[in-house]
Steps between C-alpha positions, in 0.01 A plus 500: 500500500527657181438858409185589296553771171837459504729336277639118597859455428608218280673324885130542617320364240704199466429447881193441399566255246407766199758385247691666231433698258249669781738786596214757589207459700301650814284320806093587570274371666117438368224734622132407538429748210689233267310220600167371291208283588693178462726659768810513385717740299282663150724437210449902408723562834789296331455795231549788725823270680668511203384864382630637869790290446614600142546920623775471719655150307531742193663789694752282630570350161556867373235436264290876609550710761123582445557891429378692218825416271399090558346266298135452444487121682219325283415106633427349164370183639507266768403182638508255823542192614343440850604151674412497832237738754575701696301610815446850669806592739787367328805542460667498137757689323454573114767493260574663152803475211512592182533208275570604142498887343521632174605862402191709675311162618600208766271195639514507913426167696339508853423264790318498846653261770309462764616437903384251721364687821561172703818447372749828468744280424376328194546562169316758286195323286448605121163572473479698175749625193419734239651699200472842397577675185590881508586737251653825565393806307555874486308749773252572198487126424574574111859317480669259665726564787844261551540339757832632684845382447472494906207279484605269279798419716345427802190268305827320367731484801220491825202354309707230259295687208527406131565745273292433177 
């Protein structure tokens, strides 16, 4: 069993057949609460996945520490890609890297693999990818705010991150 909230190491998630890049990533299950009249997963919960996801991803990439000092973190745009259903219950980890960045800017990717409940031992399913673009600004949101030296090493060394 994995644990819930907590981040997956990179031995973990390639237990469950989540390849590289994905270096980052944390298991859930689905509550009723996420679950629409078709019954199965609402695409709006993949949203909040990622959103939930993208805090604590960005704190370990030394991107904010989230105090007062930080950056403004503005989400510029977005979209998904969903590929299979998912059903209430589940298992699934979802997983985020940061693909390219720019000076005060970089494009994150996500995924949500789902688990088999009959099968524990079975590979993770893809069931949706997405993009994100974020910008970094200034507290009062006036200027742009680089991206730290810190931060873009580990999007370049953990994530495999291009540097445009």
């Amino acid at each position: 069993m994995l644990p819930y909230h907590t981040p997956l190491t990179v031995a973990q998630l390639r237990a469950l057949a989540i390849p590289a890049p994905w270096a980052f990533g944390q298991t859930d299950r689905t509550r009723f609460g996420e679950i629409d009249a078709l019954n199965h997963v609402n695409n709006t919960a993949y949203l909040r996945w990622f959103e939930s996801l993208r805090l604590p991803y960005l704190k370990s990439r030394q991107v904010s520490d989230y105090g007062p000092e930080g950056p403004r973190l503005v989400l510029a745009e977005i979209g998904c890609r969903f590929l299979a259903e998912m059903g209430i219950n589940q298992d699934y980890v979802v997983t985020a890297r940061t693909r390219t960045f720019r000076t005060s800017s970089f494009v994150m990717d996500y995924a949500v693999w789902a688990m088999d409940a009959g099968e524990p031992e079975a590979p993770a399913i893809l069931t949706a990818e997405a993009h994100a673009g974020i910008v970094l600004r200034t507290q009062d949101g006036d200027s742009k705010f680089p991206i730290p030296d810190a931060a873009r090493r580990l999007f370049a060394e953990l994530d495999g991150a291009e540097a445009l």
